[in-house]
N, C-alpha and C positions, 0 to 999 in steps of 0.2 A: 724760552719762557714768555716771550714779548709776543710771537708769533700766537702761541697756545691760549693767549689771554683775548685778543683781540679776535682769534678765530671762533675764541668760545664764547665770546658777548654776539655771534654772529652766527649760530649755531643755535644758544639760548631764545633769542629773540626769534626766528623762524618757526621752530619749536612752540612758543607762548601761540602762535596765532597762526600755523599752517594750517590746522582741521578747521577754521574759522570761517581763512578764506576758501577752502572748499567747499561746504557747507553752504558759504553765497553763492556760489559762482553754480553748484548744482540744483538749489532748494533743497536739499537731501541729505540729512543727517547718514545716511545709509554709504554716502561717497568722502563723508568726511577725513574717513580714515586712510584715503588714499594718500593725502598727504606726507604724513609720516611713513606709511609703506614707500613710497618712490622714493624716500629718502633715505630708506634703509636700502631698499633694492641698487639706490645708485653706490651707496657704500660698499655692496658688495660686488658690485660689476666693477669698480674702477678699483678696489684697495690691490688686485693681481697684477692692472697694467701698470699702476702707479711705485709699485713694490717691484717690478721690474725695469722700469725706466730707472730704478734709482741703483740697481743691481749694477746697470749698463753705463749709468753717467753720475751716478754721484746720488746724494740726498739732498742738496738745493733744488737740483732739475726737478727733480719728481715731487717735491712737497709742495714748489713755487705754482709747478704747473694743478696739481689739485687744489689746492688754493684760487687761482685763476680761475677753473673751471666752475666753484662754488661762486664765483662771484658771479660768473657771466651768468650759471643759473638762477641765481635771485636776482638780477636783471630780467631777467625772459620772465620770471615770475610777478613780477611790477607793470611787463608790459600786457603779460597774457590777461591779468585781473581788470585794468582798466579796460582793455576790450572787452571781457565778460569769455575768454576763450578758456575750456575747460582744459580740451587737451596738452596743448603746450605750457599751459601751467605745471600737468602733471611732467613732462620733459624738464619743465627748468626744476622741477623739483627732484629727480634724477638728477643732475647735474648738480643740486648741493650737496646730494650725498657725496660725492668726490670731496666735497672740504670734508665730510666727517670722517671719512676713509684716511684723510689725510690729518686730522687730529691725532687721529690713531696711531699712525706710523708714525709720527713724529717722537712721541717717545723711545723708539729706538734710536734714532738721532741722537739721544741723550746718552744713550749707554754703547756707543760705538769706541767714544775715545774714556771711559770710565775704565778706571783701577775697579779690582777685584772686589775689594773695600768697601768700596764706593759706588759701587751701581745701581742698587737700590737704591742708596738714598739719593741720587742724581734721576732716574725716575721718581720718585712721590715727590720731588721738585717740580717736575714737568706736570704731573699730573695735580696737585694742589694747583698747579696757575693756571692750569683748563679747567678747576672750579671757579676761578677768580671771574673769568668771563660768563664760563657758562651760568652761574647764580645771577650778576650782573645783566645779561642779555636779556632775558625775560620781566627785568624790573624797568626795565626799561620802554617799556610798551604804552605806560601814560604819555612821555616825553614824546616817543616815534609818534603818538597820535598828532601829537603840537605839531609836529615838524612837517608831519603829511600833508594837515592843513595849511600851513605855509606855504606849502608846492601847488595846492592843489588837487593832492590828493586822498583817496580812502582813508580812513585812519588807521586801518589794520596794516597797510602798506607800510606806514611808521617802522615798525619793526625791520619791515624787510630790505628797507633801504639802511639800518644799520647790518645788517646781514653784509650786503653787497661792499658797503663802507669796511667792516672786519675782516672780512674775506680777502678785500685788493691789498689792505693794506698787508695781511698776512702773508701774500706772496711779497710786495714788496720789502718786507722784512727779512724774509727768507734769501730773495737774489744780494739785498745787499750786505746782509749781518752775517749770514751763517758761512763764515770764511776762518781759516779753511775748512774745506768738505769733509765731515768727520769721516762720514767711508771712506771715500779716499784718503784719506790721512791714516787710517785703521789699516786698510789694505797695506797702505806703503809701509808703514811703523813695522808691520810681519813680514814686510818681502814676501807681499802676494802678487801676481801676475795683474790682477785687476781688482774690481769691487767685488765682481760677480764671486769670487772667492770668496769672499770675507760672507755677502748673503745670496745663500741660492738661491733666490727667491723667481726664478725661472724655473723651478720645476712643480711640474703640475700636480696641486696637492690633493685632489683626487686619487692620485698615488697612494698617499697616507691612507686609504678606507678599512686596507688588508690590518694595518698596525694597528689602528683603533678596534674594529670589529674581532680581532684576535684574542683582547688587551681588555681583562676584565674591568680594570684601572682606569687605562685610557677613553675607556669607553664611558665610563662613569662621567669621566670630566669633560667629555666633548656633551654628553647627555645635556649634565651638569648646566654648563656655561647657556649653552641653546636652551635649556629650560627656561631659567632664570630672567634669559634675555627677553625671552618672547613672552613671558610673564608682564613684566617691566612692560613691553612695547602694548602689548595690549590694553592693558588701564590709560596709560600715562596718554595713548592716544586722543579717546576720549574723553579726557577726564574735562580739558576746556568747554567742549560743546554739554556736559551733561553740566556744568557749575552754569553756562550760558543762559543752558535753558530754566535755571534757575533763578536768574535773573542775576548772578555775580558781576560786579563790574568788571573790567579788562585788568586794572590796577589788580584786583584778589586773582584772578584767574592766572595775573602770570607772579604775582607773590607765590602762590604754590605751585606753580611750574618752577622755579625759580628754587623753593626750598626743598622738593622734588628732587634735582641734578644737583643741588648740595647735599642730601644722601647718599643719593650717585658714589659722589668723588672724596668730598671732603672730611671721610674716614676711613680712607682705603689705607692708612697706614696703620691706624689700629687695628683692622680686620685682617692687615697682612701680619699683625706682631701675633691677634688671636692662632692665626692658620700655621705657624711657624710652632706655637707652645702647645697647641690642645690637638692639633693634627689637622690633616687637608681635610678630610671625609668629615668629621664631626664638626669643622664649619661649614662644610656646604650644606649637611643636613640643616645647621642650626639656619641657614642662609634660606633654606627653603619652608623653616617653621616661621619667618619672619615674612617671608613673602605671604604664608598663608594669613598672616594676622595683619597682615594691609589692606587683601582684598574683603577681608572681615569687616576691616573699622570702615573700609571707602564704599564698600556694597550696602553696609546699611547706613551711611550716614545722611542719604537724601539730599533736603536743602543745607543739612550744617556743613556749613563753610569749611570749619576749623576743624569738623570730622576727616572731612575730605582733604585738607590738606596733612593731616596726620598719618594719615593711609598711605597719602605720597610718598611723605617723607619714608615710611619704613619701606614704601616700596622701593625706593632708589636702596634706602640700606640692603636691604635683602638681596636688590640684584649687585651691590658691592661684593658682599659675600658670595653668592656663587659666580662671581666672576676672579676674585683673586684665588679663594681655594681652588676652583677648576683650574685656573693658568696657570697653578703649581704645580697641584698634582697631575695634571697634564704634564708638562715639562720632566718629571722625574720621573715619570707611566713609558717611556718610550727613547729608543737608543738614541746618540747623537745626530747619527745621518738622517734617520726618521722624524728626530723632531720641528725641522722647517716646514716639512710635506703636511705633517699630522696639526700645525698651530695654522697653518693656512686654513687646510678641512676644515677646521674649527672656528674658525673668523667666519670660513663662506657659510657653513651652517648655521653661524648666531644670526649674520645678518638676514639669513632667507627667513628663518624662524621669526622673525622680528618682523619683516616683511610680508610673511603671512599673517602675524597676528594683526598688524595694521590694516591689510584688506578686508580681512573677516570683523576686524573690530564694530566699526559700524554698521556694518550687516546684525549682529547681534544685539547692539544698541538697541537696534530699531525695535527688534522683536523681542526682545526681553528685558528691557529698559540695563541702567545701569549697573546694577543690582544680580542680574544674570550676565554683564557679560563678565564682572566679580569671580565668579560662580563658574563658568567659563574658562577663564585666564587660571585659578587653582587647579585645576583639573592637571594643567602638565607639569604641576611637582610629582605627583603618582609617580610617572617613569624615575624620577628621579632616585626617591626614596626605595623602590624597589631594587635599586642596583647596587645604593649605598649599600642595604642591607645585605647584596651579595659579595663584598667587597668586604665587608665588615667579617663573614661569619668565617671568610676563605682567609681572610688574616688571624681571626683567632685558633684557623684549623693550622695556618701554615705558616705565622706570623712574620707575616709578609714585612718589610721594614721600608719606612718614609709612610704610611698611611695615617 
């Protein structure tokens, strides 16, 4: 929990003012959005090796060491920006996606040595405390300015030096708190030979394509989760540089960043109690009518501050909802051995999707202001809604049960 808090006030803060410092460092609205892309890109390049090392040595090694990683790249990114260097900015900003890769995974950490009872509610633990940082890190963007200038430096850098500050510390919390290694203690408690038993997380989950693409369900949910996400990543990119150009100060801009990723998180257990009582599929739909009503209120809202941060917020709800409905009905969509292969697919797919939608984002910006790339980012509920509705009509023909 201590880890998750501190990662996510260093996560949040990067987040408030990575398109920012891009945006400087290029003149160029148009490159803004690489920043959040490299950070989604890096999430999915490292979440395999990191979910491997930990397969091989435990779950301190591999979350201390992504953690690490995030830190050193918000370091390179403090140095790339005082030089004015574009490129290794984008590199250290690949290297924080390793910490968010590593947020990630940490929640299983929680549910390694969980009773049956109790694993859920031992995850919305973990996750409630990655809102706690993550709201926090982006309000913190007036302070990081103060602090910058006491060094010396940028003010946008502010932030990014609490980034690099969350990050060490979160590894150091990890080498020295998280004892004993819950996988390894999991492993041993079954009299399993190693970890690697306990998560297979060395097999290549490209593997899974056959299970999904087979899998009228499973397919729904991997669709699902990848929609949803790339929805999310797309607005939320922009949304700093279009309030900027508006003339919003840093404090507003990262207040609704900030109440943005408290939609995110902080009602993932009411949307998992909805997903549980009214079925997977009729919250992701409803996940994907919320989604459309954000880029609604945030497409037309212009200069209104309070519009724009309203959009936000149902935007992060909406991507709550197609990511807890998808990550269930994924998980009961596909056999046991299948489902490690098939939830990796699905990780590597949300991140690239997300990772696209951030490179294209400011390309779109550019040429159809805010308002189009709104307009843009709705467009991949469509696949969604088309699948629900085949998923729906093949359970009323065959009723299908868990839907």
């Amino acid at each position: 929990m201590l880890t998750q808090v501190v990662g996510g006030v260093g996560m949040g803060s990067m987040l408030a003012v990575g398109a920012l410092i891009a945006r400087d460092l290029t003149g160029s609205d148009t490159w803004s959005g690489a920043a959040t892309t490299m950070i989604t890109l890096g999430a999915a390049v490292f979440a395999l090796p990191l979910a491997s090392m930990a397969a091989r040595r435990g779950r301190r090694p591999g979350l201390a060491l992504g953690w690490a990683l995030g830190g050193v790249g918000s370091s390179v990114v403090v140095a790339a920006t005082v030089l004015g260097w574009f490129v290794p900015f984008l590199v250290g900003m690949v290297l924080i996606g390793a910490g968010t890769a590593t947020n990630l995974q940490a929640r299983h950490a929680a549910a390694d040595l969980a009773d049956e009872d109790s694993r859920g509610r031992d995850l919305s633990i973990v996750v409630w405390a990655t809102t706690v940082g993550a709201v926090l890190g982006p309000n913190l963007v007036g302070v990081g300015g103060r602090v910058a200038a006491l060094v010396g430096l940028p003010a946008l850098l502010g932030p990014v030096l609490f980034t690099t500050a969350g990050f060490v510390l979160g590894a150091v919390l990890t080498l020295t708190l998280l004892r004993p290694d819950p996988l390894l203690a999991s492993a041993a408690r079954a009299e399993a030979p190693g970890p690697s038993a306990a998560v297979p997380a060395r097999r290549n989950p490209l593997a899974g394509l056959a299970e999904v693409t087979g899998n009228p369900r499973a397919l729904l949910a991997v669709v699902g989760i990848m929609a949803s996400h790339t929805v999310m990543v797309a607005v939320m990119t922009m949304t700093p540089v279009h309030m900027s150009h508006h003339g919003a100060a840093l404090t507003v801009v990262g207040l609704t960043i900030s109440l943005h990723i408290a939609g995110m998180y902080a009602f993932s257990p009411i949307v998992g109690w909805l997903t549980d009582r009214l079925g997977r599929v009729p919250v992701l739909l409803a996940g994907q009518g919320v989604l459309l009503a954000a880029v609604a209120v945030a497409g037309t809202a212009g200069d209104d501050e309070v519009r724009v941060t309203l959009g936000l917020v149902l935007l992060g709800l909406g991507w709550s909802f197609g990511l807890v409905s998808g990550s269930t009905l994924l998980a009961e969509s596909v056999s046991d051995d299948a489902r490690p292969r098939v939830q990796g697919l699905s990780d590597l797919l949300m991140n690239l999707g997300g990772a696209s939608a951030g490179a294209l984002s400011g390309v779109v910006l550019t040429q159809a202001g805010f308002g189009g790339l709104n307009l843009f980012a709705a467009l991949f509920t469509l696949p969604v809604v088309l699948l629900a509705v085949r998923v729906l009509v093949a359970r009323r023909a065959e009723r299908l049960p868990g839907v």
